[in-house]
N, C-alpha and C positions, 0 to 999 in steps of 0.2 A: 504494500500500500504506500503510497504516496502522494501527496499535495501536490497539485498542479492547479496555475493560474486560465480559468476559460476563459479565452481569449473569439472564439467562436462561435458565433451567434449559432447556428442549426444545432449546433451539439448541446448548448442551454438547455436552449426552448425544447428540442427533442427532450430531453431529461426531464425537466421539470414537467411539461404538457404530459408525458406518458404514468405521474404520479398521480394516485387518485385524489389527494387531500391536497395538492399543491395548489397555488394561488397563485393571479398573473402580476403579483408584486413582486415574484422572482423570476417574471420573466427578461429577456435581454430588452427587449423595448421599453419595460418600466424604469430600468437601471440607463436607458441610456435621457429619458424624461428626467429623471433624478440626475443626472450628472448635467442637464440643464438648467435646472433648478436650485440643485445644490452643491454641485462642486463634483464631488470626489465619491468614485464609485471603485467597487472593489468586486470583483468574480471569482471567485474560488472555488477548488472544488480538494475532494478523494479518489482518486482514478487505483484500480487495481488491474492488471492483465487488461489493460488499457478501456476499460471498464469501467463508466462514470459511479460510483457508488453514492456519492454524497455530494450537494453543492450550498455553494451560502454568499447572497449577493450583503456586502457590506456598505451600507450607506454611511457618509461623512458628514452631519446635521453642525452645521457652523449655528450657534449661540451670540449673544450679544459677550462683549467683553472680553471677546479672544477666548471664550472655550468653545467648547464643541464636544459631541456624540458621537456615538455608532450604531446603525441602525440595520438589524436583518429582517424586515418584517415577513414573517411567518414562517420563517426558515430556522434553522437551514430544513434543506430538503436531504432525505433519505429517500434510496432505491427499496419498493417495494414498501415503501413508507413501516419501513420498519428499522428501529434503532437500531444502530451498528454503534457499538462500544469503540470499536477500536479505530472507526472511520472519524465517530465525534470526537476525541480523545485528539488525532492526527489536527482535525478542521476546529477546533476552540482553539489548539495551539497556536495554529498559525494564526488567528483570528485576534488572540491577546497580543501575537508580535507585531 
């Protein structure tokens, strides 16, 4: 298992579209409205045996006063919308760095 940055729109939206609980707020179109709106967008995912397992769109919500948030709304997404331990575990980490 390993972290990889989706950089590729059809491999997203295939993903998340083919989830039954996913929402189109992790779709690549939402994230690219958000990076209109708000700056900085982030696509992540867990690929295994080249195998999308897990993905997680990170939104950068700028605040008055020089802070700012993070935002995945309704994500991350799991394959087969079933918790993978070792997929979350891999994608919080990168997600904290």
């Amino acid at each position: 298992m390993k972290i990889i940055i989706i950089n590729n729109k059809e491999e997203l939206d295939n993903f998340v579209g083919s989830q039954t609980h996913s929402q189109f707020i992790q779709s690549w179109a939402w994230g690219e409205f958000q990076q209109k709106v708000s700056g900085q967008v982030w696509r992540v995912g867990v690929e295994e045996n080249g195998e999308l397992l897990a993905s997680a769109k990170i939104i950068k919500k700028s605040l008055p006063m020089g802070k700012s948030y993070f935002y995945c709304g309704r994500g991350p997404i799991f394959a087969g919308n079933k918790w993978n331990r070792e997929a979350a575990v891999l994608l919080f980490e990168e997600i904290k760095r």
